[in-house]
N, C-alpha and C positions, 0 to 999 in steps of 0.2 A: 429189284425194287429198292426205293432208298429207303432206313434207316430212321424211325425216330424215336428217341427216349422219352418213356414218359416216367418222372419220379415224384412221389407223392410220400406224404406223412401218410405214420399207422392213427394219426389220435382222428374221431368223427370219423370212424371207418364206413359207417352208413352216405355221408354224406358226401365223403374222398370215392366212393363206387360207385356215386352219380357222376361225378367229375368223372372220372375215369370211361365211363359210358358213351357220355356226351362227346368227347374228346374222339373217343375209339370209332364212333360210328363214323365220325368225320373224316378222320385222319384213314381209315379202313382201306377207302376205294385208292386211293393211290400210294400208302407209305406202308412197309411192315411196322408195327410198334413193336417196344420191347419196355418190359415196366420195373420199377426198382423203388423198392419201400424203404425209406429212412425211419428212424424209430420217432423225427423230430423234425420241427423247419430247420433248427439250426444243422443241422445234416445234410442236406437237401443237397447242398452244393457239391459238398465234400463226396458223397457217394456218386452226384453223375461226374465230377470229375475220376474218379475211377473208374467207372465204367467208357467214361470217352477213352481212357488209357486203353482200355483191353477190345474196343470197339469201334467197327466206324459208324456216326450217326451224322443225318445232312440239320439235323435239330433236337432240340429235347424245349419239352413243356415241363414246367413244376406245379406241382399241385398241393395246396397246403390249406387248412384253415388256422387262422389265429384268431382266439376272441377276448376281448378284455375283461379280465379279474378285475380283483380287488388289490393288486398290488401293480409293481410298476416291471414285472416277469414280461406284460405283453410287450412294453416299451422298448424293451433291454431283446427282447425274442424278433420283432419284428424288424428293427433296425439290424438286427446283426444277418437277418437271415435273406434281407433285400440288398447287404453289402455283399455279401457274399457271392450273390446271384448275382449281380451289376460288377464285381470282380472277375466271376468266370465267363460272363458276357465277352470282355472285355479279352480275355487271356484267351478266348476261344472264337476269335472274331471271324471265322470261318463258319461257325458253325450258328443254328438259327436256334436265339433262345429267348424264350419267351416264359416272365415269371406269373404264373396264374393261383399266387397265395393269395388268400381272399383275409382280408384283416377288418373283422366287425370290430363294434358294440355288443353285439347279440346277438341272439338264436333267429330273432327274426330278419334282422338285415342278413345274416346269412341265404336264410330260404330265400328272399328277395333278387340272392343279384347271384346265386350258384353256379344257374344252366344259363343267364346269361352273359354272364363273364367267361364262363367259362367257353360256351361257343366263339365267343366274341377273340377271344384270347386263342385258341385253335385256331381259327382263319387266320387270325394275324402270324399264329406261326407259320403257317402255308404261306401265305404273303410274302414273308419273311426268308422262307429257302427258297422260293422265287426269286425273289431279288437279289439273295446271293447267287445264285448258279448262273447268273449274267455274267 
């Protein structure tokens, strides 16, 4: 059974185990998962690239919420942590990656688009190793 990584942040742990649910249920019937908590987005990258070193995965999904404060932390967090993920993309062009950080305003655009982004973003990683294993 092929392999997929699922790595997510520790911060909104209530609403990172809905993601993770949603995801699992999907991804269940055909792929083992294997799951890897970063303490942060900007981690995200860095931990599944270690885990690809020590593993073989046919995809990894990332899972993250970022919301916007009162300073310019989300600016600085969010940019760094979609470069990151669009770098290992890139360096791991074999492999199926798909970034499912969710980047509000607020608490309520979160509830809004969680379980459907989040499906939405699982298929497309299925999608995704489909298209690669051609």
């Amino acid at each position: 059974m092929n392999n997929v990584l699922i790595v997510h942040t520790s911060w909104y742990e209530n609403y990172i185990s809905q993601m993770i649910k949603v995801s699992s249920e999907i991804l269940n019937n055909d792929f083992k998962c294997s799951i890897a908590r970063a303490p942060g987005a900007i981690e995200l990258a860095a931990l599944a690239k270690n885990k690809l070193n020590k593993n073989d995965f046919v995809g990894i999904i990332f899972m993250g919420i970022i919301i916007r404060g009162e300073t310019s932390h989300y600016d600085l967090v969010t940019h760094e942590t979609f470069r990151s993920i669009g770098s290992l993309a890139e360096n791991y062009c074999d492999i199926a990656i798909i970034n499912n950080v969710i980047c509000v305003e607020n608490e309520n655009q979160l509830i809004e688009r969680l379980e459907e982004n989040t499906k939405n973003n699982t298929n497309a990683l299925i999608s995704l190793i489909d298209e690669k294993s051609v």
